[in-house]
Structure formats: C-alpha cells, structure tokens
PAZAPA-4460 file (N, C-alpha, C; in steps of 0.05 Angstrom, whole numbers, plus 32768, in hexadecimal, padded with zeros to 4 digits):
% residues 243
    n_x    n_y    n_z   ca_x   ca_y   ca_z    c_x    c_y    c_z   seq   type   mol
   838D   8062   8679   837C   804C   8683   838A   8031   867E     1      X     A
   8395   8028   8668   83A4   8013   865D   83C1   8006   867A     2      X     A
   83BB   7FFC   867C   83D8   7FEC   868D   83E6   7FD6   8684     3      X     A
   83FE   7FDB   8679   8412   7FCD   8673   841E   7FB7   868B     4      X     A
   842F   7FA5   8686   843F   7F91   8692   844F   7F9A   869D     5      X     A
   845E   7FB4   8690   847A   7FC2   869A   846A   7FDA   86B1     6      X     A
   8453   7FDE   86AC   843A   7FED   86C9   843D   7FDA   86E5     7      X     A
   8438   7FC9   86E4   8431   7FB3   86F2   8455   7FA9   86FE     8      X     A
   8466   7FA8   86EA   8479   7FA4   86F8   848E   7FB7   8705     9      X     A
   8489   7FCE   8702   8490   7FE6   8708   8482   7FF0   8723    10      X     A
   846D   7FE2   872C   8454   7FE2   873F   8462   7FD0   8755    11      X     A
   8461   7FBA   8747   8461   7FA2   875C   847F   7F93   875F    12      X     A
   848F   7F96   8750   84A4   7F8B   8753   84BD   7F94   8760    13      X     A
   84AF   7F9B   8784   84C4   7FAD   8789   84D0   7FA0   87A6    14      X     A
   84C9   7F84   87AB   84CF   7F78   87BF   84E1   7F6B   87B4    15      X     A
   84EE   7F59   87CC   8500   7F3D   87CC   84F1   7F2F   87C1    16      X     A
   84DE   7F29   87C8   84CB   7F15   87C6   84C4   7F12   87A7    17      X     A
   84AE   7F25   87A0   84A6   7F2F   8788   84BF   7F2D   8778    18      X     A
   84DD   7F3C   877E   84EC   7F35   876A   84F3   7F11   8769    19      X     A
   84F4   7F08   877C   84F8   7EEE   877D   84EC   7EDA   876B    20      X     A
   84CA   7EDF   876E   84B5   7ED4   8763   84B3   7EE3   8745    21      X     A
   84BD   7EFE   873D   84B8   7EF8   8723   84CE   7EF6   8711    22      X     A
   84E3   7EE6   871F   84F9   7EE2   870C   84F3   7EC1   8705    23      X     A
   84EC   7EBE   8725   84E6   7E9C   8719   84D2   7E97   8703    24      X     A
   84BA   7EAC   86FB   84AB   7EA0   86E9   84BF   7EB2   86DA    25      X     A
   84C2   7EC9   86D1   84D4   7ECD   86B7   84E3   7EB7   86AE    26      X     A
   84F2   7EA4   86BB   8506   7E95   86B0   84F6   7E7E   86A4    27      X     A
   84DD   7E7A   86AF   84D5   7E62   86A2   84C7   7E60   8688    28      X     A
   84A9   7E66   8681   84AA   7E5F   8668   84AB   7E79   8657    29      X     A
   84B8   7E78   8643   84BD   7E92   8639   84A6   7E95   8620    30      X     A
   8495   7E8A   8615   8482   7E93   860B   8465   7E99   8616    31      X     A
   8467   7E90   8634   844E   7E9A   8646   8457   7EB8   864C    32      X     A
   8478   7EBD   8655   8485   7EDB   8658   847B   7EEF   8648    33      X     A
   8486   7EDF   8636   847F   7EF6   8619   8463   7EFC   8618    34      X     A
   8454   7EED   8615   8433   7EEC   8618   8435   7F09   8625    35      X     A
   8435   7F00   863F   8428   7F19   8659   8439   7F2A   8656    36      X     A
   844F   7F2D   8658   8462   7F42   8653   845A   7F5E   863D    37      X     A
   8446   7F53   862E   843E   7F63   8613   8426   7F65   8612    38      X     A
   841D   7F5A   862C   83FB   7F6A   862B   83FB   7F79   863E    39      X     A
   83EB   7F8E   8634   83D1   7FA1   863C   83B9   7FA1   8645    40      X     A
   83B4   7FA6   8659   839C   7FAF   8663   8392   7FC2   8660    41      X     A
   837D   7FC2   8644   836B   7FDC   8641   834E   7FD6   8644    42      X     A
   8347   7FCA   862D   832B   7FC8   8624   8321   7FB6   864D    43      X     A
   8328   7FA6   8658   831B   7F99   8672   831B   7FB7   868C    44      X     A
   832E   7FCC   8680   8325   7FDD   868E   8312   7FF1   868E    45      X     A
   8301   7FF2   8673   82F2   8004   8667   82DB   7FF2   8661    46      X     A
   82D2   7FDC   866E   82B3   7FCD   8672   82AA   7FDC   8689    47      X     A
   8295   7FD2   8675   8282   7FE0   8691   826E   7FD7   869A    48      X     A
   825F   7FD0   86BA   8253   7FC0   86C0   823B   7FA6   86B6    49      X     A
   8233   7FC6   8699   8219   7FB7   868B   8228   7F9D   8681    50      X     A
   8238   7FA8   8672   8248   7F94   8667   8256   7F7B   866B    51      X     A
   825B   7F82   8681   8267   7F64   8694   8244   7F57   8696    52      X     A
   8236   7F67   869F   821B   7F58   869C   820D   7F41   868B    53      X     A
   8216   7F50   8675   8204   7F4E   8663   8222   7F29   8657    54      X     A
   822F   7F30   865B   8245   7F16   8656   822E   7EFA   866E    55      X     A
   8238   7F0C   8684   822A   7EF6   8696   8211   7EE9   8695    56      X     A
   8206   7EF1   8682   81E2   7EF4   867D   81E6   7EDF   8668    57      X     A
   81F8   7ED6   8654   820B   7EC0   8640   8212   7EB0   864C    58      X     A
   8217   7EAD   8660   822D   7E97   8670   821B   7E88   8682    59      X     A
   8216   7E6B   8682   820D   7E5C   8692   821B   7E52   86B9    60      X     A
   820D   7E46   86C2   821C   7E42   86D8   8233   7E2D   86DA    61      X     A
   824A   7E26   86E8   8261   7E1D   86DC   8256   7DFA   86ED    62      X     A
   823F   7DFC   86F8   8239   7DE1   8709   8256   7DD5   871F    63      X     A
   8259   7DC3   8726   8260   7DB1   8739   827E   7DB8   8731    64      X     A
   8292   7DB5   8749   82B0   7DB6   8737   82B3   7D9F   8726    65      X     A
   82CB   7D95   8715   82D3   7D7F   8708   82D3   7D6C   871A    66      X     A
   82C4   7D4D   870C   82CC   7D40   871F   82E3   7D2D   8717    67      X     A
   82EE   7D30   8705   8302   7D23   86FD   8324   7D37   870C    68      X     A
   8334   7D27   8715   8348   7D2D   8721   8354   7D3C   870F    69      X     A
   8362   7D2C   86F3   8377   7D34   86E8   836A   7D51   86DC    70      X     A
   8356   7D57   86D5   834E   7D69   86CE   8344   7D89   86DB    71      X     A
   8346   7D7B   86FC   8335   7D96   870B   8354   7D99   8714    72      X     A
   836A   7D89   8719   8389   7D8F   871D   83A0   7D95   8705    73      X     A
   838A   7D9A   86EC   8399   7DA6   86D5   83A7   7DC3   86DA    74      X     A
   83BD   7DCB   86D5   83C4   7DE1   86D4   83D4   7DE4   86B7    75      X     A
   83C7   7DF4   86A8   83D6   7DFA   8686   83EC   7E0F   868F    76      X     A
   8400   7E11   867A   8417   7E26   867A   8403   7E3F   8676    77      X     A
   83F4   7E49   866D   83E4   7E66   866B   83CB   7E61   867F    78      X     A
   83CE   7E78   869F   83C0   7E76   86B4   83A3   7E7E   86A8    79      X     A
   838E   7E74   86B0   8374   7E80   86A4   8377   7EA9   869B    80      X     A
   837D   7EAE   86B1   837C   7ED0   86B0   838E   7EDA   8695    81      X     A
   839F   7EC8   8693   83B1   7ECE   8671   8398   7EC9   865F    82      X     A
   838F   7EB0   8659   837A   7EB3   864A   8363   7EC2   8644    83      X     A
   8359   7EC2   865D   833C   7EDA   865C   8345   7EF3   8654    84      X     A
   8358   7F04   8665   8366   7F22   8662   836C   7F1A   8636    85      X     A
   8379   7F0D   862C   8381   7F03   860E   8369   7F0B   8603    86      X     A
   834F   7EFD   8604   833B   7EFE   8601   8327   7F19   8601    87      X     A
   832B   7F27   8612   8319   7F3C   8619   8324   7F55   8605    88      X     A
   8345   7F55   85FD   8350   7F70   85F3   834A   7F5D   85DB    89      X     A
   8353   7F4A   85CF   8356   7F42   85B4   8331   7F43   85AB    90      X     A
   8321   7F4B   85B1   8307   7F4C   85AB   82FE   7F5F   85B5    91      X     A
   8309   7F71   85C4   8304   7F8D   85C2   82E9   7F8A   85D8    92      X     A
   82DD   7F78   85E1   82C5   7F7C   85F0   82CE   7F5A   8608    93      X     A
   82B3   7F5C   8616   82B2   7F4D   862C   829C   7F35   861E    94      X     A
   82A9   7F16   8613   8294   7F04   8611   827F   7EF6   8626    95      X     A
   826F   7EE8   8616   8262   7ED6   8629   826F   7EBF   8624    96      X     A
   826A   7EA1   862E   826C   7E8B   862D   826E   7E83   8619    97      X     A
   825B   7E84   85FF   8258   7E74   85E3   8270   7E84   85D5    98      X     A
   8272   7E9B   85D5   8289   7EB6   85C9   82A4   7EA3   85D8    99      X     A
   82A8   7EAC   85F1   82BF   7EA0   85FA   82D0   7E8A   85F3   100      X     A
   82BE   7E71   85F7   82C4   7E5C   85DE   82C9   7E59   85CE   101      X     A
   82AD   7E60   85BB   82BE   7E66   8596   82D9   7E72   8598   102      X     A
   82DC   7E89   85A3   82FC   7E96   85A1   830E   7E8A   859F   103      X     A
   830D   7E77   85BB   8321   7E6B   85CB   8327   7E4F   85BA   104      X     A
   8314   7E42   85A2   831C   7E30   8591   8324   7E40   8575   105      X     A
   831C   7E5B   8571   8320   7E5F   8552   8337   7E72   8555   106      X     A
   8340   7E7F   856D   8357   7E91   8569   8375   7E8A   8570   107      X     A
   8381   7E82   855F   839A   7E7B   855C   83A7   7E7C   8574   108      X     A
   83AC   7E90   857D   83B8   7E98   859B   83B2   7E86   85B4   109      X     A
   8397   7E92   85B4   8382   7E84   85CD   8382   7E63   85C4   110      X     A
   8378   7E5A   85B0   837C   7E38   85AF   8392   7E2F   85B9   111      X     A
   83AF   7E39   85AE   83C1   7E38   85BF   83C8   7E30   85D4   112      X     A
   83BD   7E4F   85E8   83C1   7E4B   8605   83AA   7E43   8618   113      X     A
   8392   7E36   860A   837F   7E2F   861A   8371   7E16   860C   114      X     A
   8365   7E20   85F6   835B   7E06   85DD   8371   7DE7   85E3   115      X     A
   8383   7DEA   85D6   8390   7DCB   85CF   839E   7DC6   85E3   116      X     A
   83AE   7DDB   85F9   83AF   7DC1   8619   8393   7DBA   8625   117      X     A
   837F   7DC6   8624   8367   7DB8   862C   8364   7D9F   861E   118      X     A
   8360   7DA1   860B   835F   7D81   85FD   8370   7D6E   8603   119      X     A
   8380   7D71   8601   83A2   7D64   8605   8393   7D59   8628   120      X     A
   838B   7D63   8637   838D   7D63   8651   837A   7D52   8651   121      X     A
   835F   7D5A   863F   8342   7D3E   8648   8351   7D2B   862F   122      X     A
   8365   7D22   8623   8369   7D11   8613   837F   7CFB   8625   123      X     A
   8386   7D10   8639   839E   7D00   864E   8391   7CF6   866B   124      X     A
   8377   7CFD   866C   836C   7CFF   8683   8362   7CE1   8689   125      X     A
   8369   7CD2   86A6   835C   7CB5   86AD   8342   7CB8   86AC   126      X     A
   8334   7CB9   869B   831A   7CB8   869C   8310   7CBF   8688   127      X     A
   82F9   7CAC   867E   82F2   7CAE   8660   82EC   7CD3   864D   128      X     A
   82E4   7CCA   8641   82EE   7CE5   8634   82DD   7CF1   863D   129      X     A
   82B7   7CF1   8632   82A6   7CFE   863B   8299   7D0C   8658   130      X     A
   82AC   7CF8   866F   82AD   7D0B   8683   82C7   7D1B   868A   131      X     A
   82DD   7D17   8684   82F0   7D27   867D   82ED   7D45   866D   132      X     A
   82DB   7D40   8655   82D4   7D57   8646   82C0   7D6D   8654   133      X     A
   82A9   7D5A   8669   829D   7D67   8673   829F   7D7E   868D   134      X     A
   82BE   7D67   8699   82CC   7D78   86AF   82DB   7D8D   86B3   135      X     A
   82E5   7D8B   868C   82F6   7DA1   8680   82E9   7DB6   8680   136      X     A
   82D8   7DB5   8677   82BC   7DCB   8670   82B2   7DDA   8692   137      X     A
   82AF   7DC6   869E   82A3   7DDC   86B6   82BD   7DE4   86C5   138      X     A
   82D6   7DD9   86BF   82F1   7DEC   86D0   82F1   7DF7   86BD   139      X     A
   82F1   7E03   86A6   82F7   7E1E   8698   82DD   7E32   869A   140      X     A
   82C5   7E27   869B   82AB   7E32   86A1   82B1   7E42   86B7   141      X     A
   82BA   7E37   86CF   82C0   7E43   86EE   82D5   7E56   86E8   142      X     A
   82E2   7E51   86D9   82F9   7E64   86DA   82F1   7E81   86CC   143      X     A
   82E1   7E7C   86BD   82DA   7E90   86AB   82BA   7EA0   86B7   144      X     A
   82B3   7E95   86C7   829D   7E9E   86DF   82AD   7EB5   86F2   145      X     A
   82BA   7EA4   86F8   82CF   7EB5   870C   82DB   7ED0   8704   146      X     A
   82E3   7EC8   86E1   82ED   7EE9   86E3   82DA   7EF9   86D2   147      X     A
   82C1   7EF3   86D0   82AE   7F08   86C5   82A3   7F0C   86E4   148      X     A
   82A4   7EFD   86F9   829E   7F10   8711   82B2   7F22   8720   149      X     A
   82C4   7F1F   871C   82D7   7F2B   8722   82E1   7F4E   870C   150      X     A
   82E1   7F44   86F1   82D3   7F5B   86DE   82C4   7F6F   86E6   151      X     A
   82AB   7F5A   86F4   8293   7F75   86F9   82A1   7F86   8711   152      X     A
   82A6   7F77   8726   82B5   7F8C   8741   82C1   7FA4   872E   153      X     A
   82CE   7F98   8720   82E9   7FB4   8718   82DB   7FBE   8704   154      X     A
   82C9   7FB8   86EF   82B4   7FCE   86E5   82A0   7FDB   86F2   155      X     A
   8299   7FD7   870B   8284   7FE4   871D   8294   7FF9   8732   156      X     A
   82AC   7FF4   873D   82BE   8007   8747   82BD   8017   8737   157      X     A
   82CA   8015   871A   82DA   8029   870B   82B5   803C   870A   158      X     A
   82AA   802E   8706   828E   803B   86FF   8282   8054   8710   159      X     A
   8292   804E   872B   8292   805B   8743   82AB   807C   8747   160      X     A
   82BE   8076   8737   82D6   8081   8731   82EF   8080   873C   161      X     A
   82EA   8062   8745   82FE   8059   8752   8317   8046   873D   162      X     A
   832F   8052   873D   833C   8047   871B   834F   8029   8730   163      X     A
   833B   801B   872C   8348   7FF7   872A   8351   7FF9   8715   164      X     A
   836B   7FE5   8717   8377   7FDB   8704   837A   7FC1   8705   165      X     A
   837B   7FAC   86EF   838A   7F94   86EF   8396   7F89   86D4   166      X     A
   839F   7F75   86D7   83B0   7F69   86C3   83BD   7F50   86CB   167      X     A
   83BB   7F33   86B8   83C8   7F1F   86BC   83E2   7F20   86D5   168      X     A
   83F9   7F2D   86C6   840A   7F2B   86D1   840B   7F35   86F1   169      X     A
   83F7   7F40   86F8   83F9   7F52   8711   83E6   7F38   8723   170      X     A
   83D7   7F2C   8716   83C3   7F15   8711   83D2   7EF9   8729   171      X     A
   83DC   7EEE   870F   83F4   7ED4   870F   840C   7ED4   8715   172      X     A
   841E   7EE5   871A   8439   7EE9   8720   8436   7F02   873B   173      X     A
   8427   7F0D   8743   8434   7F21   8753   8419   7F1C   876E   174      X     A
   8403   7F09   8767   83F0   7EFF   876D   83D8   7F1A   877D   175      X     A
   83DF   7F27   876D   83C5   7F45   8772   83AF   7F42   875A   176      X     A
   8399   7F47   8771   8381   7F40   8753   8376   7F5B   874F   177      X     A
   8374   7F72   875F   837B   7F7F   8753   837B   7FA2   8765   178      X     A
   8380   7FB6   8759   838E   7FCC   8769   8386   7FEA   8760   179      X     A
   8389   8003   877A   8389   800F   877B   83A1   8025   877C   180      X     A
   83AC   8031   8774   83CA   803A   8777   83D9   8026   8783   181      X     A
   83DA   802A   87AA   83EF   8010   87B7   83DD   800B   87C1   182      X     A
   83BE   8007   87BC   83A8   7FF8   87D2   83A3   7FDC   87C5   183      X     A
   83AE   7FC2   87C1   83A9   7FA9   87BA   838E   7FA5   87C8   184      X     A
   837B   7FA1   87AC   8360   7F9A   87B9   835E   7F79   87B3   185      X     A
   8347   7F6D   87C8   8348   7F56   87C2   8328   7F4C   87BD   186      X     A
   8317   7F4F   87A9   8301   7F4A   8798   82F5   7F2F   87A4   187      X     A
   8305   7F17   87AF   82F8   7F06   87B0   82F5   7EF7   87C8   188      X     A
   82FC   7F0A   87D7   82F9   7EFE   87FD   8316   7EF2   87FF   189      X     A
   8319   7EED   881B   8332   7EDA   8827   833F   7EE6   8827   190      X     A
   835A   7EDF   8833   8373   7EE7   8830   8381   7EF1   881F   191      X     A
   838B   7F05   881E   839B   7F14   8807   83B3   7F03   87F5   192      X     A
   83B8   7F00   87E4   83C7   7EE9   87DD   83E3   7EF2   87D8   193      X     A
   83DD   7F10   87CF   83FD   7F18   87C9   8404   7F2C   87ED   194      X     A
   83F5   7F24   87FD   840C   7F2F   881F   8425   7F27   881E   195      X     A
   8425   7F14   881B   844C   7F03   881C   8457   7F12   8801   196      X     A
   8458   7F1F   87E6   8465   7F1F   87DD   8467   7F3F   87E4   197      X     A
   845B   7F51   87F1   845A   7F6E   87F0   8461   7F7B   880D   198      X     A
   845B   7F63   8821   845E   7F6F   883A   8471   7F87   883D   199      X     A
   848E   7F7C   8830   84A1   7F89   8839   84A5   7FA1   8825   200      X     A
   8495   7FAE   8817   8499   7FC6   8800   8499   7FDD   8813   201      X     A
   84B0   7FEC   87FC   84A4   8012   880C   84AB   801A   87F6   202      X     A
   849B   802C   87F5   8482   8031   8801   846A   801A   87FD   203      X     A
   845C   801E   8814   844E   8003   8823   8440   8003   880C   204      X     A
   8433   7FE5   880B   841A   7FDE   8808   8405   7FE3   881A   205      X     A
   83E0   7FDD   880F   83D0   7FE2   8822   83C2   7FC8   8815   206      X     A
   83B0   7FB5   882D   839F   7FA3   8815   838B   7FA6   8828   207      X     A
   8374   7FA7   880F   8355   7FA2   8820   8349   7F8B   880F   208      X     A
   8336   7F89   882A   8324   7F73   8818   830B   7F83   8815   209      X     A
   8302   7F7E   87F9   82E2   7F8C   87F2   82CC   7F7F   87FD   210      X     A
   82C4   7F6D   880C   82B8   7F62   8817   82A2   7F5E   8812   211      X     A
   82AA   7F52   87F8   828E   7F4C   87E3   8288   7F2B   87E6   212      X     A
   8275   7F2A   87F7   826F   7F0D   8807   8257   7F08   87FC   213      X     A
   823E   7F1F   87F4   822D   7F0D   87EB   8220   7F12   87D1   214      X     A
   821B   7F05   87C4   8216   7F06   87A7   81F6   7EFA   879E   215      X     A
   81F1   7F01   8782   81D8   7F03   8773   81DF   7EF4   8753   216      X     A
   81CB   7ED9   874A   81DA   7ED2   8737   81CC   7EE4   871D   217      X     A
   81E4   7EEA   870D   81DA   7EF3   86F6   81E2   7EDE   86DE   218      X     A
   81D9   7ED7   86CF   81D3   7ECC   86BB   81DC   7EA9   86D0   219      X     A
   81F7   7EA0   86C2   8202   7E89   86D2   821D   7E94   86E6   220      X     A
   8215   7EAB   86EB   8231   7EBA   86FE   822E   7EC8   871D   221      X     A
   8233   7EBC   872D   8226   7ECF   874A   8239   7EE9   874A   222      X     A
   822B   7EF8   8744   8235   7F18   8743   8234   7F27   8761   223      X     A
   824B   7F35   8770   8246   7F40   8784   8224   7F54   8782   224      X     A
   8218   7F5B   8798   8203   7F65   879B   820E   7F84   87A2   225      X     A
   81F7   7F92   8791   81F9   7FAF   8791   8205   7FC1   87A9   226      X     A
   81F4   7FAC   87BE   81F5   7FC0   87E0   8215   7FC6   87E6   227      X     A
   8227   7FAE   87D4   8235   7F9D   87E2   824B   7FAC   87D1   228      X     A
   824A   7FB5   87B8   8257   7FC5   87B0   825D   7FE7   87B6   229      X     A
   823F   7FF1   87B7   823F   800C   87CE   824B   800F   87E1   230      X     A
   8256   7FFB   87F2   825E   7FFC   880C   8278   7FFB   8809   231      X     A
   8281   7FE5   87EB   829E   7FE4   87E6   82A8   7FFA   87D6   232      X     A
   829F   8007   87D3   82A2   802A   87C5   82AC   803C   87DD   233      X     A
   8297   8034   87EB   8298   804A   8800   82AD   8047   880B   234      X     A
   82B6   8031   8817   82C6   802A   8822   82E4   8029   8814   235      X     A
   82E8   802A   87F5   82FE   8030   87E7   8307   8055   87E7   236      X     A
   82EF   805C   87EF   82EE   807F   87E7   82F9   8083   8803   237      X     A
   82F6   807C   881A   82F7   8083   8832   8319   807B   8839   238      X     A
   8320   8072   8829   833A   805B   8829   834D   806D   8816   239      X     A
   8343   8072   8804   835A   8080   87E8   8356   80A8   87F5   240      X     A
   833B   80A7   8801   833B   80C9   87FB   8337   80CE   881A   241      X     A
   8342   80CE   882D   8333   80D1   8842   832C   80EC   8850   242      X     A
   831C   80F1   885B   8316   8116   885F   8306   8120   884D   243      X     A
***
C-alpha cells in the first residue's frame, strides 16, 4: 500500500520531458530533495472517507482569496502538498484545522517548511501586518481545503477498490495528482496538467478526468457529492477492467 519516491520515479520518470523537469528540480534545493526523496506514502493511503470527514467537520471555510498581493503571490521553497503529505504520516492520522496548526507551529520540521517562511512573508508583506496575517491564514486555509477534498476522492475510490495512489513528488515535480497503474486521474476538473510531460511515454499513458463538478459542503470543505462519485467508480471500473 505504502509508495515511495523511488515508486513514483520509477513510474513517471520515463520521458524527455519528465527527465528534463526532474533534474531541474533535483539540482535545485537540496534540502526540499531530501525532504521528498524520503517520504512515504502510507498512512494518506489508508484514510478512509469517515475520516477525511470527520477532519472536514474541524475545518472552517477558507472565505475570499488573499487580498494582499505579496501574500496570495507567495510561493515558499516546501509546495503546500510537501507539507500536508509531512503532516498526515508524522501523526499517523488526518487533522482538522486547529490540529493542523498547532503541528505546523510546534513541530520542528513543519515550522520549518511552512511556520517561519509564513511569518517571514506577513513580516515582509506591503501591507500592515494584521491584514497580511489575515491573508496568510486564508491562502494556507485554501490550500489545506483543497487537499482534504482531494483526500476524500482517493479515500472514497480506494473505498470502492479502486488502488489510487499519490504522493508529493508525483504531486509537484511530475504534476500528477493522482493515479491508477498508467491511468493519471485528474480529481479536480480542467485540463490535465502533467499531458506535456507524459505524452510521449511507452508504454502510454491514459488521463481521465473524474468529473467531479458538483459538490456538498461539509464542515468548511465542498466535498464532491455521492452521485458524483458512483458514476466516477463506475466509470474507473469500466476503464481499468473492461468486459
């Protein structure tokens, strides 16, 4: 069940492209490398829907984007999905909002790569602090919305017995959010993001979109709707097993 970095790059790193793109981030910062390079994907594959629930049922709504520039155009050296994925194995479970926080200021690691460039960022930000602080708060709020809905998809599949996988690196460098053997699924509508880096693989790639368009809010999180997941089952089974 567990998926390694060396899974993922043994998966995906079989283009020009893909080799292209992951040499350029290998060379750059070498303690974000090391980071992902050495995690595992277990415990985010073994939640299970209640559970992503029951996080979301903790978590408020992320309100309005930032309206502060320097802050909604922040980008830290550790991509959100490094953080959350850090988060979810180093605590063995899936938090809510108030959990996620505390973590993310009391655990050495995570303050690190998310805690003290946030500060650093509303301490650098043109604009007084208190809305700076506040704009910080709902871009990491959004961000962290996003991947407890995205969580539930791949705990409600697997729930189905369909074995999704994901992981940072397959995430942020190879830009798949997340997958079935060679079926790149895409959880959040639009355009597939990693087409350009896989087009040219053989054996092929396949990408669908789950076409999970309309949603139900649970706690502060619009969670795809039940119908909407049946249909994306069906439609995964009809796709992986056909006949």
């Amino acid at each position: 069940m567990a998926t390694t970095a060396l899974d993922v790059r043994r998966t995906f790193n079989v283009t020009q492209e893909t080799r292209f793109h992951f040499n350029w981030w290998f060379s750059r910062r070498k303690h974000v490398v090391e980071h992902v390079m050495a995690h595992t994907a277990d415990v985010v594959h073994r939640l299970t829907p209640e559970e992503v629930v029951d996080a979301c049922l903790a978590t408020p709504g992320a309100g309005p984007p930032p309206d502060v520039v320097d802050i909604r155009e922040w980008r830290p050296e550790f991509a959100f999905p490094h953080v959350a994925h850090h988060v979810v194995e180093t605590l063995g479970r899936l938090p809510g909002w108030d959990e996620f926080r505390e973590f993310c200021e009391s655990d050495d690691r995570t303050r690190s790569m998310l805690w003290t460039p946030a500060q650093e960022a509303i301490a650098d930000a043109r604009a007084d602090r208190s809305r700076a602080r506040d704009a910080m708060r709902r871009k990491v709020l959004a961000d962290f919305t996003a991947f407890l809905r995205d969580t539930y998809v791949v705990a409600a599949l697997r729930r189905h017995g369909v074995d999704v996988r994901v992981h940072p690196l397959a995430d942020v460098v190879f830009q798949v959010d997340a997958w079935v053997e060679r079926l790149v699924l895409n959880p959040r509508g639009g355009p597939q993001r990693s087409a350009d880096l896989l087009v040219h693989a053989m054996p092929p790639f396949f990408f669908h979109d789950l076409g999970l368009t309309e949603s139900e809010r649970v706690g502060g999180v619009p969670l795809p709707t039940r119908a909407q997941l049946d249909r994306a089952v069906r439609s995964l089974r009809a796709i992986l097993y056909p006949g």
